[in-house]
Each structure stands twice: as structure tokens, then as C-alpha cells.
C-alpha positions as CSV (number, residue, x, y, z in Angstrom):
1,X,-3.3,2.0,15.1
2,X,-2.6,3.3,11.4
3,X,0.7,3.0,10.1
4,X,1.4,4.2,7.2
5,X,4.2,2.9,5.0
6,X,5.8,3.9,1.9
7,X,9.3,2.7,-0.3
8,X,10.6,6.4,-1.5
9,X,13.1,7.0,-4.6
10,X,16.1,9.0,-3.3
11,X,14.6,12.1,-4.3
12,X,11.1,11.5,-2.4
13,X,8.9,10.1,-4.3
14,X,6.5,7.4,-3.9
15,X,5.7,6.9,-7.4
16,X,6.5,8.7,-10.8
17,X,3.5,10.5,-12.4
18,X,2.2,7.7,-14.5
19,X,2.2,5.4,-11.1
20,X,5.1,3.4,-11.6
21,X,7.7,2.2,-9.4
22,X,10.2,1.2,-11.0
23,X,13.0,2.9,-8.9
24,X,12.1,0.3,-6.6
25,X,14.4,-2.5,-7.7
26,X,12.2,-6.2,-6.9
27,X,14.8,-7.5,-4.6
28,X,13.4,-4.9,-1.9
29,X,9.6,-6.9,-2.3
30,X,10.8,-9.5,0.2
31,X,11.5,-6.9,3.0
32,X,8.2,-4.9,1.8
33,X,6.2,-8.5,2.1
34,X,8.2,-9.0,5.9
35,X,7.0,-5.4,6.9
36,X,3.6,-5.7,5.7
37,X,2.6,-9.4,7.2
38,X,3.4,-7.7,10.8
39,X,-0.2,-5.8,10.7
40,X,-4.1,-7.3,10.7
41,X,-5.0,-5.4,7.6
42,X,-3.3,-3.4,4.6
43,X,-5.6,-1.1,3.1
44,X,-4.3,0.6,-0.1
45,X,-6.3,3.3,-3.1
46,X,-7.4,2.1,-6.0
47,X,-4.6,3.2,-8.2
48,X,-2.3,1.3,-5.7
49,X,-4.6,-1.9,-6.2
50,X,-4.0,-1.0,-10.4
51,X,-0.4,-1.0,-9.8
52,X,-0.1,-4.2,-8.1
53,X,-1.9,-5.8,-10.3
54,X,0.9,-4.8,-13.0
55,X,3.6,-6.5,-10.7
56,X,5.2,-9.5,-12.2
57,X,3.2,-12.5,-11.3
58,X,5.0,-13.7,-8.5
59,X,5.5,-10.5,-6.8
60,X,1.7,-9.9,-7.2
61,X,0.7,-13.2,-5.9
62,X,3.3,-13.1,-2.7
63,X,1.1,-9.8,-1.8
64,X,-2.3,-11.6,-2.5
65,X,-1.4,-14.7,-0.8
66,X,-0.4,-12.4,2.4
67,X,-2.8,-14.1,5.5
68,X,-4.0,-10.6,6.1
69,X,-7.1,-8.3,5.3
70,X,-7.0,-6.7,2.3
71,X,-8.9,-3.6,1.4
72,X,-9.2,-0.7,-1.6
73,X,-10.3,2.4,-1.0
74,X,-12.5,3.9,-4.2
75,X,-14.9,6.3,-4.7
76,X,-15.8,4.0,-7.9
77,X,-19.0,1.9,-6.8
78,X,-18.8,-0.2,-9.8
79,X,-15.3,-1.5,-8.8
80,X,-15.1,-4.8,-8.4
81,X,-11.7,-6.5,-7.2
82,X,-10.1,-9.8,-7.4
83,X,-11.3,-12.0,-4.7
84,X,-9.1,-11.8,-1.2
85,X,-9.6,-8.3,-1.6
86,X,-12.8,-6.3,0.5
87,X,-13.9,-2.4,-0.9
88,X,-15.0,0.4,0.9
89,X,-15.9,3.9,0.2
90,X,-14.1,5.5,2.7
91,X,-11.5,5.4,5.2
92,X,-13.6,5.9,7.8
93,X,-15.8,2.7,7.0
94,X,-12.9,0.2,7.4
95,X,-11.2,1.9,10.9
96,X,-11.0,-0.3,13.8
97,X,-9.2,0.4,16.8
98,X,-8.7,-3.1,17.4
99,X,-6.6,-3.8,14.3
100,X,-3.1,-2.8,13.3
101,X,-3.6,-1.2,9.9
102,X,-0.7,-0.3,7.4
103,X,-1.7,1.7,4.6
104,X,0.9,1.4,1.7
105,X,-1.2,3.7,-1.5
106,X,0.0,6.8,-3.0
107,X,-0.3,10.7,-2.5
108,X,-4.3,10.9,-2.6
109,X,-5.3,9.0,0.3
110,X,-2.1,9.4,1.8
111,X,-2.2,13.3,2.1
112,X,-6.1,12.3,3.3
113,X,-4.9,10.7,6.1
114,X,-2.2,12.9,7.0
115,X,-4.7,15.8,6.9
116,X,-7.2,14.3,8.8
117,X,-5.2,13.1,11.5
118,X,-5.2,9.4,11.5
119,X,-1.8,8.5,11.2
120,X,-0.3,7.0,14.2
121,X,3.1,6.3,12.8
122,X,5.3,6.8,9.3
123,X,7.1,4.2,7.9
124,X,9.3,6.0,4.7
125,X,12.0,2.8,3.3
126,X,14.4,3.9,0.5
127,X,15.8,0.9,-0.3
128,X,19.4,1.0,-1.0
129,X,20.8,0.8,-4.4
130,X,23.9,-1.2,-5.6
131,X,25.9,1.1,-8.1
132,X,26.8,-0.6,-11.1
């Protein structure tokens, strides 16, 4: 099964143009982490993998220490990530209909796996705000 599973701003987005996130406020990473440790294998773009790797240390490290399979999808075959992380060149190299995948990546691969028909299931969170 593929889930896939994005945190949205109010207005719909997964992500402003230049990638960030930063309408997602850090105290929603917890629930993100709780959602994502319920699968066999997270599978996010390369651009994803970038952005994570921008996360504050120990935001990035609670997602790299997660005791699931990690992969990027990347067209780039000189990629090489951090180790606790597997590559492959396309989706359909990595899925297994014996593992619960999430996909958590941004409007590339996710409108590639819309169009092709391999999502099993949506997961859109907004988290909620507090006004100040």
C-alpha cells in the first residue's frame, strides 16, 4: 500500500516555491515523526531529502534515526546520500506490495504518483496554528 502524506499551509500548499516550509511551525514534527514510524518505508524526492537536510539538527536527526527504510527518488545518478538513506531511480524500482510505504516529497513525484495511479490513500495534515 502507498500512502501518501503531506502537512499543507491553510491555503494548500505543500511548500513555498523556493522549498521551504516554514508555515509548518516545529511543534507539529512530533505528530509528523508519530505518523511516519507507523509504515515499513518512507520514500521522499530529492528536493525533499535537500530540505530535510536544512531542518534544525534535531528535527533532522529524529527523521534519520526513524527504524524505518528510507529512500530518495532522483533521476541524478551521481547522488549520493547520507548513510541510513537507499536511492533509486524510479518509483517503480522501490514498490513492494508487501510494505506499507508513505511518501511525504513535494509536487513532482507527488503529481507522478497521483497520475499514474499508485496511491492507495491521502493523508493532507494542516496543522493548527495558535493566533498570537
Amino acid at each position: 500500500m502507498i500512502t501518501l502524506y503531506n502537512v499543507v499551509s491553510a491555503d494548500g500548499y505543500i511548500a513555498r516555491k523556493d522549498g521551504s516550509e516554514d508555515f509548518i511551525p516545529n511543534s507539529y514534527w512530533p505528530h509528523t515523526l508519530n505518523v511516519l514510524n507507523g509504515y515499513d518505508c518512507i520514500i521522499v524526492g530529492r528536493k525533499t531529502y535537500d530540505v530535510i537536510q536544512n531542518y534544525e539538527e534535531n528535527m533532522r536527526k529524529s527523521f534519520e534515526d526513524l527504524p524505518i527504510k528510507k529512500i530518495v527518488i532522483t533521476k541524478d545518478k551521481s547522488f549520493h546520500p547520507k548513510e541510513g538513506f537507499e536511492v533509486a531511480y524510479a518509483l517503480e524500482d522501490v514498490i513492494n506490495p508487501d510494505l506499507n510505504i508513505v511518501v511525504t516529497s513535494g509536487p513532482t513525484l507527488n503529481n507522478y504518483l497521483v497520475e499514474n495511479n499508485f496511491v492507495d490513500k491521502n493523508i493532507y495534515k494542516r496543522p493548527l496554528l495558535e493566533l498570537v
